[in-house]
VOBA-1610 file (N, C-alpha, C; in pm, whole numbers, padded with zeros to 5 digits, always signed):
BEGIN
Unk-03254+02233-01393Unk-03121+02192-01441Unk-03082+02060-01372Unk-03022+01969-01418Unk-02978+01871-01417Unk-02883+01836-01302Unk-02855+01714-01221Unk-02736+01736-01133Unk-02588+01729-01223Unk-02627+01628-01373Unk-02481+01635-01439Unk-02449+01806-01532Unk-02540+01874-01531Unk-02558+02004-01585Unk-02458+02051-01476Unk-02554+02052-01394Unk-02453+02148-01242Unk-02315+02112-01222Unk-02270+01989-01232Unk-02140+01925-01219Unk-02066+02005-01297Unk-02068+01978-01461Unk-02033+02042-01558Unk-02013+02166-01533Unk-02112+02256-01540Unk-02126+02416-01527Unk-02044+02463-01416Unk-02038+02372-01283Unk-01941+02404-01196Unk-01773+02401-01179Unk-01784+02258-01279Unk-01661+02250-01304Unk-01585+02322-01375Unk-01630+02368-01496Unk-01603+02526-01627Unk-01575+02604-01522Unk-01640+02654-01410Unk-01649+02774-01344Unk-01531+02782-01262Unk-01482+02665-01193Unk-01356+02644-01121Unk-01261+02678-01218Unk-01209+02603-01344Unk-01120+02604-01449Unk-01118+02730-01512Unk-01212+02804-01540Unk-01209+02984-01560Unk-01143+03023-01470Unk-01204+02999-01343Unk-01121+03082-01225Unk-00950+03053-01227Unk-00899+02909-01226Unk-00792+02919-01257Unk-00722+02964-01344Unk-00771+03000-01463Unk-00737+03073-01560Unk-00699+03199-01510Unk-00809+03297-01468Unk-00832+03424-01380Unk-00718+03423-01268Unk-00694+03310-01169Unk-00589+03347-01092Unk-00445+03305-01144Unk-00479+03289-01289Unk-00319+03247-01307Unk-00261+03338-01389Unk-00342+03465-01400Unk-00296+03591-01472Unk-00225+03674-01354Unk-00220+03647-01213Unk-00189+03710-01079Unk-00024+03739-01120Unk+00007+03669-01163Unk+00186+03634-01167Unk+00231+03791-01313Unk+00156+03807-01404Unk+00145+03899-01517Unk+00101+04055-01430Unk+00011+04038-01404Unk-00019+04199-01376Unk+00067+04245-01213Unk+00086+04133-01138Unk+00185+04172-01015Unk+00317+04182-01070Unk+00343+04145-01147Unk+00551+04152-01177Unk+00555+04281-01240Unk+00426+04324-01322Unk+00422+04509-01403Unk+00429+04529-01279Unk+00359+04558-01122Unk+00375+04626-01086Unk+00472+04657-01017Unk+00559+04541-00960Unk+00647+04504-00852Unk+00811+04623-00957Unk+00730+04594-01087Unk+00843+04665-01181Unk+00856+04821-01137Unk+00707+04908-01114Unk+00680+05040-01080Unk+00781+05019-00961Unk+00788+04973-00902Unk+00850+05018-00713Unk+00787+04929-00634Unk+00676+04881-00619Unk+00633+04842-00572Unk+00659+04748-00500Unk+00610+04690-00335Unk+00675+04560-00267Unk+00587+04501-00309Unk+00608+04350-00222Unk+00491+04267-00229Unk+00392+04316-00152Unk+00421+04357-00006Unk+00295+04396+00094Unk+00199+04470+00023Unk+00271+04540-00069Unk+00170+04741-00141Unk+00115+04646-00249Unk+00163+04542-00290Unk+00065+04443-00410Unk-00021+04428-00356Unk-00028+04330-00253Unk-00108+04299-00179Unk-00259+04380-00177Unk-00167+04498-00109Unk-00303+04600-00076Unk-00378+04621-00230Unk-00281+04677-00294Unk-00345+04736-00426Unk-00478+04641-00476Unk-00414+04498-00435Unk-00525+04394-00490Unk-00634+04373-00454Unk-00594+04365-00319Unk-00737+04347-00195Unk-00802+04489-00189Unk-00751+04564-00205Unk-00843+04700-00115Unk-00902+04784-00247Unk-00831+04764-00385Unk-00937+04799-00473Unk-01049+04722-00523Unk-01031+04547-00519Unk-01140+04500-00528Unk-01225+04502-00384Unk-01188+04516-00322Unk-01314+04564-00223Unk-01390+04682-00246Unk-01346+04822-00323Unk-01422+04907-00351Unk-01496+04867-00480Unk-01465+04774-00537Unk-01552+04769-00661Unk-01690+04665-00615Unk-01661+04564-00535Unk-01760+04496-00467Unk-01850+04574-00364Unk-01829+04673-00350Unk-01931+04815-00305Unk-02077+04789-00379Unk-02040+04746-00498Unk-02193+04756-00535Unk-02267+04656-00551Unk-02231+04516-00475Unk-02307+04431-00387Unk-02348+04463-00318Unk-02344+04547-00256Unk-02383+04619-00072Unk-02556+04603-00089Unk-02594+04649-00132Unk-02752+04660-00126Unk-02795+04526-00181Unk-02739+04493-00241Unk-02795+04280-00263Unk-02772+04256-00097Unk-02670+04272-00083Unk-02644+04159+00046Unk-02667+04240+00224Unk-02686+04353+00211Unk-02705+04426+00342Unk-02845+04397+00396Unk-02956+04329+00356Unk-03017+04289+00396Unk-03002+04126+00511Unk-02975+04056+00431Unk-02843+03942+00436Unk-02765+03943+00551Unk-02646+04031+00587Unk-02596+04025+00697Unk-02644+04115+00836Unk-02752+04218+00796Unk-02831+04176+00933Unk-02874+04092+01000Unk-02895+03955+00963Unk-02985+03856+00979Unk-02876+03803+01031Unk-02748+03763+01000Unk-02646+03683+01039Unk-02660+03648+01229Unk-02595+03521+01266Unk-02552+03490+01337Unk-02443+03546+01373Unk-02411+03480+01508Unk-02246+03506+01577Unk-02138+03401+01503Unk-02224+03301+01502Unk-02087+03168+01448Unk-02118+03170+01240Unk-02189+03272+01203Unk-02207+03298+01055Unk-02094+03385+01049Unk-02123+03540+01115Unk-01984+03606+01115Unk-01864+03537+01146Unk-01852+03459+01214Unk-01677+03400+01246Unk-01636+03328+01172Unk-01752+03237+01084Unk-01709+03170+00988Unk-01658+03293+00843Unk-01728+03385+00835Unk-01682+03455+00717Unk-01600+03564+00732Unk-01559+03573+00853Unk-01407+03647+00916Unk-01337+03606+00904Unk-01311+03434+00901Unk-01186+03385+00917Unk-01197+03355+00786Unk-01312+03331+00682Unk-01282+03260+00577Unk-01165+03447+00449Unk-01214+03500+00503Unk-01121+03679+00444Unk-01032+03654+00479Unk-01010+03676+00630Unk-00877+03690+00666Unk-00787+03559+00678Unk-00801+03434+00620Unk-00746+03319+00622Unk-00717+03301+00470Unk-00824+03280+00405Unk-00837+03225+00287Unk-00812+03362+00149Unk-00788+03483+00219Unk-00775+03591+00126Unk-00664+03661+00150Unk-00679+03723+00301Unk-00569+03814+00331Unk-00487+03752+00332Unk-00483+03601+00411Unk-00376+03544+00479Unk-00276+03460+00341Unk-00370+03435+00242Unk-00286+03327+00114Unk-00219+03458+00054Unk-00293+03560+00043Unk-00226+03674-00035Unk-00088+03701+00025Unk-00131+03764+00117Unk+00058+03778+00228Unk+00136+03674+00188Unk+00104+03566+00221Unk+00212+03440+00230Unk+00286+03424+00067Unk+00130+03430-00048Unk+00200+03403-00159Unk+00299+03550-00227Unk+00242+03676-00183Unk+00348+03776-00246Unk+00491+03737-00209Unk+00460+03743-00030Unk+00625+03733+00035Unk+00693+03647-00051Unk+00639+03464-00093Unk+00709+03369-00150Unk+00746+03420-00237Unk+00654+03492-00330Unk+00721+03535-00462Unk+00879+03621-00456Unk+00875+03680-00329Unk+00985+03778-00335Unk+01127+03695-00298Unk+01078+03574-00215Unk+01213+03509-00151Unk+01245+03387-00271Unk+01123+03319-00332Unk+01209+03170-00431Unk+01162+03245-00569Unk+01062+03310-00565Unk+01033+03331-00734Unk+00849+03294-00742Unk+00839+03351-00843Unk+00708+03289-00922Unk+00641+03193-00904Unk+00785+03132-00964Unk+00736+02992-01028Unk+00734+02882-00890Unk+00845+02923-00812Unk+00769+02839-00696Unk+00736+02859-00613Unk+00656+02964-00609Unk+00551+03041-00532Unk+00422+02991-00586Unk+00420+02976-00659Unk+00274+02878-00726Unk+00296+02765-00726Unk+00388+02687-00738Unk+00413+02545-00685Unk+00375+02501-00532Unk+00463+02595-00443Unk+00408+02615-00299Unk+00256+02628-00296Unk+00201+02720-00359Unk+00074+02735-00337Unk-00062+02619-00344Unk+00027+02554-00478Unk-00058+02449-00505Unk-00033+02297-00460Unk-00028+02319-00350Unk-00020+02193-00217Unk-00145+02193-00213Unk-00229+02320-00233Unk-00372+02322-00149Unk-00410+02203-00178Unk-00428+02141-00308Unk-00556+02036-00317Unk-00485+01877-00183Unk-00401+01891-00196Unk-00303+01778-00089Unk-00406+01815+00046Unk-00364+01984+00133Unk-00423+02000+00242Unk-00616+02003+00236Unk-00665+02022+00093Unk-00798+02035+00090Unk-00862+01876+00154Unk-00783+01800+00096Unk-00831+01642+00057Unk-00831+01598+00268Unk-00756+01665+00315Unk-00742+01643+00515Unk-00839+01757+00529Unk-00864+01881+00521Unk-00914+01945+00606Unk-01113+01984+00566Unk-01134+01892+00431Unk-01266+01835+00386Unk-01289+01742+00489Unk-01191+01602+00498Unk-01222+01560+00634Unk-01275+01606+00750Unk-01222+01682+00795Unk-01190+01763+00927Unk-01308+01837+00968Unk-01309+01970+00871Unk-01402+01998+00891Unk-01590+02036+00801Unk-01585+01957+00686Unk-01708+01946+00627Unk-01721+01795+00633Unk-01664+01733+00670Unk-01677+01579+00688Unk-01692+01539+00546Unk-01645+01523+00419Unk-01643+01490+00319Unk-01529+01376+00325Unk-01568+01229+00234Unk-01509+01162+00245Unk-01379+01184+00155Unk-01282+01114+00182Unk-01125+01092+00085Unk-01173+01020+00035Unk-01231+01015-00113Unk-01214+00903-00213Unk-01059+00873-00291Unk-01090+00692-00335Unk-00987+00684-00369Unk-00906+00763-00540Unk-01025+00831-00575Unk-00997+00888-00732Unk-01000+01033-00663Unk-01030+01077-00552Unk-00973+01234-00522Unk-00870+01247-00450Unk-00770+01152-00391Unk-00681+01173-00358Unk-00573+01125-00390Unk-00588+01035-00545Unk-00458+00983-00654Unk-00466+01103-00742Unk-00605+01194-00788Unk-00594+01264-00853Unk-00507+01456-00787Unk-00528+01459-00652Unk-00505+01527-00595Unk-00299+01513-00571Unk-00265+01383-00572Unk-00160+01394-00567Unk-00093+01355-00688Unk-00113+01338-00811Unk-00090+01334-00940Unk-00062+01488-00961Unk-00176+01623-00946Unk-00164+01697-00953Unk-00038+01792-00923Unk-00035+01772-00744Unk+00045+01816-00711Unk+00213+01781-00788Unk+00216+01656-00780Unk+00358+01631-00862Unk+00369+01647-00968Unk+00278+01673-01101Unk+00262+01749-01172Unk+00345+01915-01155Unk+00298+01995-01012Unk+00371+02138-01021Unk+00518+02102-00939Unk+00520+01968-00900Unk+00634+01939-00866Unk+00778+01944-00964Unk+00697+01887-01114Unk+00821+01858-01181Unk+00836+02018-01300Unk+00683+02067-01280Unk+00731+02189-01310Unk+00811+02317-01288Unk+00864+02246-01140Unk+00964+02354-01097Unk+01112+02252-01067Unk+01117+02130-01107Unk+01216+02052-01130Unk+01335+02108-01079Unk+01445+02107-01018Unk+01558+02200-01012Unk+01541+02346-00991Unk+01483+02381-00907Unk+01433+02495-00883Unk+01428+02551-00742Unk+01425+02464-00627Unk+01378+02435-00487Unk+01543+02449-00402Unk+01491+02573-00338Unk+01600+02668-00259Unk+01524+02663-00083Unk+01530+02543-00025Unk+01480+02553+00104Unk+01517+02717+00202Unk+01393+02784+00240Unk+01429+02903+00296Unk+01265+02940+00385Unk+01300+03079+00435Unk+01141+03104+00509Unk+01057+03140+00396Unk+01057+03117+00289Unk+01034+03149+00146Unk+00941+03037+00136Unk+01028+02928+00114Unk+00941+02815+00106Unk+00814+02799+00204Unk+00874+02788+00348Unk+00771+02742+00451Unk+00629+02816+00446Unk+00696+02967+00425Unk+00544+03097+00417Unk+00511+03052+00265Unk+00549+02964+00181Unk+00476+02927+00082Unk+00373+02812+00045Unk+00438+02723+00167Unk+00329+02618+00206Unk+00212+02654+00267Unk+00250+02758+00392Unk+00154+02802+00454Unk+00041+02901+00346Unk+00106+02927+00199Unk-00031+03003+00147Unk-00094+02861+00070Unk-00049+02762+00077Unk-00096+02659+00015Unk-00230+02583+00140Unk-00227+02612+00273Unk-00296+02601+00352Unk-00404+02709+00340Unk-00376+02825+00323Unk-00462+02959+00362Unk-00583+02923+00220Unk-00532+02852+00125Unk-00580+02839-00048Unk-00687+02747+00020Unk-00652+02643+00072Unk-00727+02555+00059Unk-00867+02573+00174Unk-00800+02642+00287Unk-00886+02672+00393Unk-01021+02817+00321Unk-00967+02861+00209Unk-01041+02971+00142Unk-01206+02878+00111Unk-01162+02775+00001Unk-01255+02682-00051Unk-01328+02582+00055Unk-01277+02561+00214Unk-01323+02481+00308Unk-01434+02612+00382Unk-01370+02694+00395Unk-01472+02763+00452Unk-01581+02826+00425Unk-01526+02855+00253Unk-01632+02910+00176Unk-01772+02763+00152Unk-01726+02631+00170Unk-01835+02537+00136Unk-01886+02563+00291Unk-01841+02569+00371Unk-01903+02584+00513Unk-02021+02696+00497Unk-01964+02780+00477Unk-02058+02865+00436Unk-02200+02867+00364Unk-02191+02783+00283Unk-02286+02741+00208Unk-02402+02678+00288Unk-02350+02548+00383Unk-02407+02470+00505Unk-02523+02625+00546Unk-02478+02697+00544Unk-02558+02821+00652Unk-02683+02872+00487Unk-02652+02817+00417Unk-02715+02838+00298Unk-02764+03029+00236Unk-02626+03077+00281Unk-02577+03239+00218Unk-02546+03200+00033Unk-02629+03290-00027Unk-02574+03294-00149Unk-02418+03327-00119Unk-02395+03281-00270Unk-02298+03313-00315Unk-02222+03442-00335Unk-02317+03509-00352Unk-02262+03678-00375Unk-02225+03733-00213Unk-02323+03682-00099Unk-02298+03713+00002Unk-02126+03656+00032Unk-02094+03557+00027Unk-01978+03463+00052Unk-01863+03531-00002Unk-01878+03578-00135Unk-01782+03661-00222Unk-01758+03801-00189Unk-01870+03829-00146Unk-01858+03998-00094Unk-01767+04012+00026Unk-01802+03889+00136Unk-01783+03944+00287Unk-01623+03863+00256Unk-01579+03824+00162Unk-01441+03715+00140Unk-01381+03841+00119Unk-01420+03936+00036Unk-01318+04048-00034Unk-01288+04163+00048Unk-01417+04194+00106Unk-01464+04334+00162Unk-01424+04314+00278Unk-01432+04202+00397Unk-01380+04197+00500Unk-01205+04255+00508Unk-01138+04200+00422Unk-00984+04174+00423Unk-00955+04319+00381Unk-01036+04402+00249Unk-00998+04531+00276Unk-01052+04601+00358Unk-01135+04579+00480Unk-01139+04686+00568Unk-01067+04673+00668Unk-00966+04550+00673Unk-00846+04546+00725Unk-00775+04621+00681Unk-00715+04604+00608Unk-00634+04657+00506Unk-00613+04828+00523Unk-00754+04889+00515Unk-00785+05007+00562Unk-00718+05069+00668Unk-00725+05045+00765Unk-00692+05030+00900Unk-00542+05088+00947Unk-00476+05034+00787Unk-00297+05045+00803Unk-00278+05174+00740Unk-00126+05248+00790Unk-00129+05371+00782Unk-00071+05341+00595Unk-00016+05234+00565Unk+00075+05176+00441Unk-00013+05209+00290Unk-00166+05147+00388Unk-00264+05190+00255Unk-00266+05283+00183Unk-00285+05385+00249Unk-00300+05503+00192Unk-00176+05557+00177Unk+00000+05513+00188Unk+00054+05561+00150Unk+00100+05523-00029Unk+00036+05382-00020Unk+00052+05270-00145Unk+00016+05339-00193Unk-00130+05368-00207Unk-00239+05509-00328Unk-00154+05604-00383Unk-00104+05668-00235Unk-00052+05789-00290Unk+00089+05778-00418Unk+00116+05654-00342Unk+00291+05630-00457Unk+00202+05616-00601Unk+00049+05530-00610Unk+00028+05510-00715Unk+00017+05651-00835Unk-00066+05687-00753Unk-00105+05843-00828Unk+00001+05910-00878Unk+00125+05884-00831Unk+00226+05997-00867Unk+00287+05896-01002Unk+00225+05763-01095Unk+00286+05688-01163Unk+00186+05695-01305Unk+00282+05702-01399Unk+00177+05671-01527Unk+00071+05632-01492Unk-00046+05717-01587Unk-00180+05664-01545Unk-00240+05505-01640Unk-00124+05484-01684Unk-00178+05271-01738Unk-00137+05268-01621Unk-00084+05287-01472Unk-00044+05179-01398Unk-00166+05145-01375Unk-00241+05220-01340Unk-00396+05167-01285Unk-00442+05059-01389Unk-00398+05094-01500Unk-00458+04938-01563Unk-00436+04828-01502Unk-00309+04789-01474Unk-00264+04649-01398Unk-00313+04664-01261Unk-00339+04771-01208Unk-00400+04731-01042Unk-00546+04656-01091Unk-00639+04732-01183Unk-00746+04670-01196Unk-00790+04588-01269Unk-00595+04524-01340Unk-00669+04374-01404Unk-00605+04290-01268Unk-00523+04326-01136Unk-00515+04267-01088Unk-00645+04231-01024Unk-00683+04337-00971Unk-00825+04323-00884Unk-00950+04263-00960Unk-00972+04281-01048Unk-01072+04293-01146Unk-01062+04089-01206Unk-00941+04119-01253Unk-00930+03978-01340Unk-00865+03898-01252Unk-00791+03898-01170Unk-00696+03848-01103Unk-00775+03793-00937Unk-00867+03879-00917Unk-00983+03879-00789Unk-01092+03828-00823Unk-01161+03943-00870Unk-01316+03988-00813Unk-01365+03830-00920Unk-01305+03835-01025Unk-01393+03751-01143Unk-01352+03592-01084Unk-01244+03587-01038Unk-01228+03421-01005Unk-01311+03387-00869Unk-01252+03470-00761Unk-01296+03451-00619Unk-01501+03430-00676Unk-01540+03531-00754Unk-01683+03498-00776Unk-01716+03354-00804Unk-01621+03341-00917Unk-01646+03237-01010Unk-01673+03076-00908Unk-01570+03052-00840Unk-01506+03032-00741Unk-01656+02948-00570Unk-01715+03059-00547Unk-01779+03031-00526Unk-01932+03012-00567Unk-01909+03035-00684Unk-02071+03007-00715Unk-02040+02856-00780Unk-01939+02813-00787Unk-01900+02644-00840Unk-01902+02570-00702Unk-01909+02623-00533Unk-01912+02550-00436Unk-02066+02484-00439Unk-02179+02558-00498Unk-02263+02530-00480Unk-02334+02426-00545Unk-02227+02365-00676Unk-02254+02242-00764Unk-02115+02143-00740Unk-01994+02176-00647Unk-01912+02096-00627Unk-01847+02062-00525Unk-01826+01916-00462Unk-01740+01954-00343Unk-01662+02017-00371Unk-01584+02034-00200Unk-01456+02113-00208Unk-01324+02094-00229Unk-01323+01935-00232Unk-01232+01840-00266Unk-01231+01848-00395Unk-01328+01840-00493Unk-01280+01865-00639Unk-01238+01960-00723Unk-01380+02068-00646Unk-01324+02211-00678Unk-01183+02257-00668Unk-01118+02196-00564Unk-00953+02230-00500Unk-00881+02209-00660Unk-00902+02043-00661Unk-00862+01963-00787Unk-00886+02081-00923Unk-00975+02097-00990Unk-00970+02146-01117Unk-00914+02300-01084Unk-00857+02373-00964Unk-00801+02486-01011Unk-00680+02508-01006Unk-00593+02358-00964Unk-00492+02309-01061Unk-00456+02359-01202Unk-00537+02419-01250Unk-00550+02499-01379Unk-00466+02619-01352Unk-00448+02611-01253Unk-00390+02797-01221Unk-00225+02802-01278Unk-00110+02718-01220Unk-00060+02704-01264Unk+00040+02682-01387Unk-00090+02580-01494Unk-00066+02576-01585Unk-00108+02714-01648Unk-00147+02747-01622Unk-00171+02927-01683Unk-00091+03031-01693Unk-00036+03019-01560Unk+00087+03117-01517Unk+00167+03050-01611Unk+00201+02923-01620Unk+00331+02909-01744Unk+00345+02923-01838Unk+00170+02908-01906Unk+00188+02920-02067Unk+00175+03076-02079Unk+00123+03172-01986Unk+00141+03335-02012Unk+00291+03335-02020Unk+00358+03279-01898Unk+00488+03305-01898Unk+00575+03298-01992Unk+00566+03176-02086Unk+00605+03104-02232Unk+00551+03269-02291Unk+00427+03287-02310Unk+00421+03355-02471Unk+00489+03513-02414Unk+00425+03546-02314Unk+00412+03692-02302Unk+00591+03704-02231Unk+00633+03675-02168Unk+00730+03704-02098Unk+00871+03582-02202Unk+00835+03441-02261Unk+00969+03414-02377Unk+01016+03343-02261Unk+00971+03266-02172Unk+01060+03173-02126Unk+00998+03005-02152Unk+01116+02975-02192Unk+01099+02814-02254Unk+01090+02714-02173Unk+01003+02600-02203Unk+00921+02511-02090Unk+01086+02391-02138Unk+01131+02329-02031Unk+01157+02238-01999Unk+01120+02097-02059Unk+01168+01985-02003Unk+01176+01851-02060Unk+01026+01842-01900Unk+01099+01853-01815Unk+01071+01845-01679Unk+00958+01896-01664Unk+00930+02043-01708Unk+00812+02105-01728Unk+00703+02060-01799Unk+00743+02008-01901Unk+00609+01989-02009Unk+00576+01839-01932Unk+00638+01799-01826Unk+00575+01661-01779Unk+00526+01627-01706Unk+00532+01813-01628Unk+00439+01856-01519Unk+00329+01903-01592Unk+00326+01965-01701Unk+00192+02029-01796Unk+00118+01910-01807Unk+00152+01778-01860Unk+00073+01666-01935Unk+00024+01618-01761Unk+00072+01626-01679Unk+00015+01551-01516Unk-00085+01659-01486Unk-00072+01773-01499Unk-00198+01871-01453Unk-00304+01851-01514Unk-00263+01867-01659Unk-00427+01860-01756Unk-00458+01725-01754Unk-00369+01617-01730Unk-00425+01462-01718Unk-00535+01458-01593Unk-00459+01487-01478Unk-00528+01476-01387Unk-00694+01599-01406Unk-00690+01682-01417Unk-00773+01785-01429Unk-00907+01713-01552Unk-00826+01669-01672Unk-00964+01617-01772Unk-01000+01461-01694Unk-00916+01398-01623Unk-00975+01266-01581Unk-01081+01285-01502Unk-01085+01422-01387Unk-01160+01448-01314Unk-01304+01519-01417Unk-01273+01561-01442Unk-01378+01634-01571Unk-01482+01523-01623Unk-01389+01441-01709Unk-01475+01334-01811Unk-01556+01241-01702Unk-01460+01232-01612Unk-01543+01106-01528Unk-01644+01142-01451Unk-01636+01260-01445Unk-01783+01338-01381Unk-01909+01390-01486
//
């Protein structure tokens, strides 16, 4: 295969995934509707896709015997930073400003990706990844136009916009150690729910579930399922045909996803302001595309 094949194929794979994480906002608000907090989202999300990634175990248990000390720390922190830690930050946001700029917050990442590629994979700032990186961002800027309620809402919403980007920095680190992909995806999911485990909350979350219509389980496992397991995959098997600086860039897509579900399925009408953040996302997103 080709290196412009791989580009391509990687790039689709990022832009699916944003698709995939921009259904997060749809199957968490069904549930938040049951009773549910953000923390018990949380869990529901992380700790059932960790049982479904169970059946990686025998691909990859060969795999992390072999591991290093500084292999494990890199894929400890990349769970509990880049999974547990964006998850917490982005439910809480959702509960204190909303949705909509809880995914705005979130999507700073490609801003912090474009410094901490520096930092730590040593990837250069070009000058077309970091006009396109901040095109983007002001793009979800004007999509939340009149919207911006300074609070600890906001700040824990920047900070999941850090945890986002540190997900995709560590996961290319990872790569450096040259772990498939499935390994990277497994120990990203499975680590954070055997945290998760640990808390007495877990197992009380289950139990509230069980006692609820049995569709609720549908939305836990399009959360986990569509909302997780299929992007976070997707996700990293595109590190392995893209930096992490671009990859950041095309899942900019996420956003625009959450709005247009929001438009059809939920009937709320896009803005002057909005649709001028829509035309800056997909501008920036196909410029990066075509020119690659």
């Amino acid at each position: 295969m080709t290196k412009n094949n791989n580009i391509l194929i990687g790039s689709l794979q990022v832009i699916l995934a944003g698709v995939c994480w921009g259904s997060l906002g749809i199957f968490s608000s069904k549930l938040l509707a049951f009773g549910f907090e953000s923390f018990q989202v949380t869990i529901l999300r992380i700790v059932t896709a960790g049982l479904v990634v169970l059946l990686l175990l025998p691909a990859v248990l060969p795999i992390l015997k072999k591991l290093s000390t500084p292999e494990w720390i890199n894929l400890i922190l990349q769970s509990l930073i880049g999974v547990l830690g964006m998850t917490l930050c982005y439910f809480y946001a959702v509960g204190q400003v909303g949705v909509s700029m809880a995914v705005a917050l979130l999507y700073t990442a490609p801003v912090f990706s474009l410094v901490l590629a520096r930092l730590i994979l040593n990837e250069p700032i070009t000058k077309k990844s970091a006009i396109l990186g901040v095109v983007a961002v002001v793009g979800v800027g004007f999509l939340m136009a009149g919207k911006v309620v300074f609070n600890m809402g906001v700040i824990v919403g920047l900070l999941s916009g850090l945890c986002y980007s540190l997900y995709g920095i560590l996961g290319k680190k990872a790569m450096a150690y040259h772990h498939p992909s499935n390994l990277v995806f497994f120990s990203s999911v499975f680590i954070s729910a055997i945290t998760l485990l640990l808390l007495p909350q877990t197992y009380g979350t289950y139990g509230q579930l069980l006692n609820l219509p049995s569709y609720a389980m549908l939305f836990v496992l399009g959360l986990s399922v569509v909302g997780t397991i299929a992007p976070f995959f997707l996700y990293m098997s595109a590190l392995h045909k893209l930096p992490a600086t671009t990859a950041s860039v095309f899942t900019i897509i996420e956003p625009l996803t959450a709005i247009i579900l929001a438009v059809i399925l939920l009937k709320q009408p896009l803005s002057l302001w909005q649709m001028i953040g829509v035309g800056l996302i997909v501008g920036a997103t196909l410029v990066n595309a075509l020119e690659r």
